[in-house]
C-alpha positions in Angstrom: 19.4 -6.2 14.9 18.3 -6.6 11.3 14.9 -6.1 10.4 13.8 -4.4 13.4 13.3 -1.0 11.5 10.6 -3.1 9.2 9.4 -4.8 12.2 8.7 -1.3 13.4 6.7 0.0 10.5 4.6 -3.4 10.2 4.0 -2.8 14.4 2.8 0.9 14.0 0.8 0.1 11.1 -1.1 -2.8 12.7 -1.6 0.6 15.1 -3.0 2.4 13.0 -5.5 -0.1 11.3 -6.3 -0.9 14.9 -7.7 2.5 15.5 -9.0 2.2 11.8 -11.3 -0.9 12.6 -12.4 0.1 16.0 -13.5 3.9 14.4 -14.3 2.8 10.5 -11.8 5.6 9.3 -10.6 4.0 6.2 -9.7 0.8 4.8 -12.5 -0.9 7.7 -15.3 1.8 5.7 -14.3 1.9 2.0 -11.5 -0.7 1.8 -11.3 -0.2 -2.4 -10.9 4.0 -2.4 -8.4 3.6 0.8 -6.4 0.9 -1.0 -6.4 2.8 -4.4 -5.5 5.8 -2.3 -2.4 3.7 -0.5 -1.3 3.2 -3.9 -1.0 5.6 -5.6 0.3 7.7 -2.6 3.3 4.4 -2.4 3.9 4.6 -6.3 4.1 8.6 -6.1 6.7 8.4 -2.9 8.7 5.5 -5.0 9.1 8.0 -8.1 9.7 10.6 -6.1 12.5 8.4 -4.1 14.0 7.6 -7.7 14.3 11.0 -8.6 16.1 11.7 -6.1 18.6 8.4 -6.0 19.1 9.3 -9.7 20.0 13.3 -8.8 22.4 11.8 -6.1 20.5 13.4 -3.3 18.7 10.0 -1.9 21.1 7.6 -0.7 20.9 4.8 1.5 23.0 4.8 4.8 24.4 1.8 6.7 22.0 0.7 9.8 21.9 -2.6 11.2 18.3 -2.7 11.9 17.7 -2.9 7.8 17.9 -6.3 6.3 20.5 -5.5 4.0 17.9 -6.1 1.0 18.1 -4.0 -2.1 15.6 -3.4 -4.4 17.5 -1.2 -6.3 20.8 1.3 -5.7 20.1 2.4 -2.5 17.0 1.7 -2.1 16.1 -0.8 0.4 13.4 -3.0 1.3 11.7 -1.7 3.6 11.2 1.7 1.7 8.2 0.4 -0.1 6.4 -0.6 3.7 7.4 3.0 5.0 6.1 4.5 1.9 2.9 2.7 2.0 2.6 3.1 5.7 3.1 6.8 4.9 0.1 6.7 3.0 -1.9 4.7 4.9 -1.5 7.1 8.3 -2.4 10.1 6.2 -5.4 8.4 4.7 -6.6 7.7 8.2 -5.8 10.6 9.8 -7.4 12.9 7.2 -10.8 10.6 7.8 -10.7 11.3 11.5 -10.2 15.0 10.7 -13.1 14.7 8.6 -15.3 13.5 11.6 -17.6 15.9 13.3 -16.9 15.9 16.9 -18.9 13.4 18.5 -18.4 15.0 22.2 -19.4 17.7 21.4 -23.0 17.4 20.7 
C-alpha cells in the first residue's frame, strides 16, 4: 500500500509530540531550541545520507509502502520525515532523561 511507511512516521511522531505536550519535554517547553535542534540534526542525517548515495553504499530498495517519490537518486520522500522524526525522538527523549525523577521524592 503506498504511503503507509510515511503514514507510519507522521503516526509515531504525532506519538511522540503527544507525550511531549502532556510532559513539556521539548518543542511544547522551548519550541525555537527544539526546532533548531530538529534541523540541524535532519540537514546532518541528509548530508550524511548523500555521502553515502554518492559512495554507492546508500541505495534505495523497492517497497510498496513508499510513494514512489524521489527527491533525488535514491533517495525518497519520506527520508526527510524519518530523518526529522529521528531527531525529533532524540530531542525528547534526552529531555525526559534529563528530568529528575518525580516518584521518587
Amino acid at each position: 500500500m503506498p504511503g503507509l511507511y510515511l503514514l507510519a512516521i507522521l503516526a509515531s511522531a504525532a506519538g511522540v509530540a503527544a507525550l511531549d505536550h502532556r510532559f513539556r519535554l521539548a518543542a511544547f517547553r522551548s519550541p525555537r531550541r527544539t526546532l533548531l535542534a530538529v534541523a540541524i540534526g535532519t540537514a546532518f542525517f541528509l548530508l550524511w545520507d548523500a555521502v553515502g548515495i554518492a559512495a554507492g553504499v546508500f541505495v534505495k530498495g523497492d517497497s510498496d509502502l513508499l510513494l514512489g517519490v524521489d527527491l533525488a537518486p535514491h533517495l525518497p520522500l519520506e527520508e526527510p520525515f524519518f530523518l526529522a522524526f529521528l531527531s525529533y525522538l532524540a530531542v525528547v527523549a534526552w529531555q525526559a532523561a534529563q528530568r529528575p525523577n518525580q516518584e521518587a521524592r
